[in-house]
N, C-alpha and C positions, 0 to 999 in steps of 0.2 A: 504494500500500500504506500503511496506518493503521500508527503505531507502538503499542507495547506499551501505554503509556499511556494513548492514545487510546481502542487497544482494549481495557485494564482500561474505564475510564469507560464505553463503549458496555453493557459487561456490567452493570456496577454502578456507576449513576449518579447517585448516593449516594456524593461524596466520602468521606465517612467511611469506608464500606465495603470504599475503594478497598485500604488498606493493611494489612487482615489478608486479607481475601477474596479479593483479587486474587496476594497475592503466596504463598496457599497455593495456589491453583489454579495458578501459574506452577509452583509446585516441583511441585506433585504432577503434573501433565498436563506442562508444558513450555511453550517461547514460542506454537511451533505450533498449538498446540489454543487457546493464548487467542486467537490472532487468525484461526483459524476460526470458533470461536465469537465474536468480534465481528462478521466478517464475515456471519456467518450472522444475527445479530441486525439488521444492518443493514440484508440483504436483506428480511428479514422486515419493517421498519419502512417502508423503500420498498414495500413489497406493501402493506400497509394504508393510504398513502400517495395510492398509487392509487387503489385502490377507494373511497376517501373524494371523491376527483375525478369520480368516476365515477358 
């Protein structure tokens, strides 16, 4: 499992971005939904990953 941080950056990877954008979507959604949605960007990046190999 990715921590919070890691899965801020996966979403917005753009330091900069990190620290108002990340930390409204924490408040308003919660930990959970950020690190579904990193997770979910990740999977997605391994998908295109692939098919690039392929």
């Amino acid at each position: 499992m990715i921590c919070y941080e890691e899965a801020a950056h996966t979403i917005w990877p753009d330091v900069r971005e990190w620290p108002s954008a990340g930390r409204t979507y924490l408040a308003q959604s919660g930990p959970d939904a950020l690190l579904a949605k990193a997770t979910e960007l990740e999977a997605q990046a391994d998908q295109i990953e692939r098919q690039h190999k392929t």
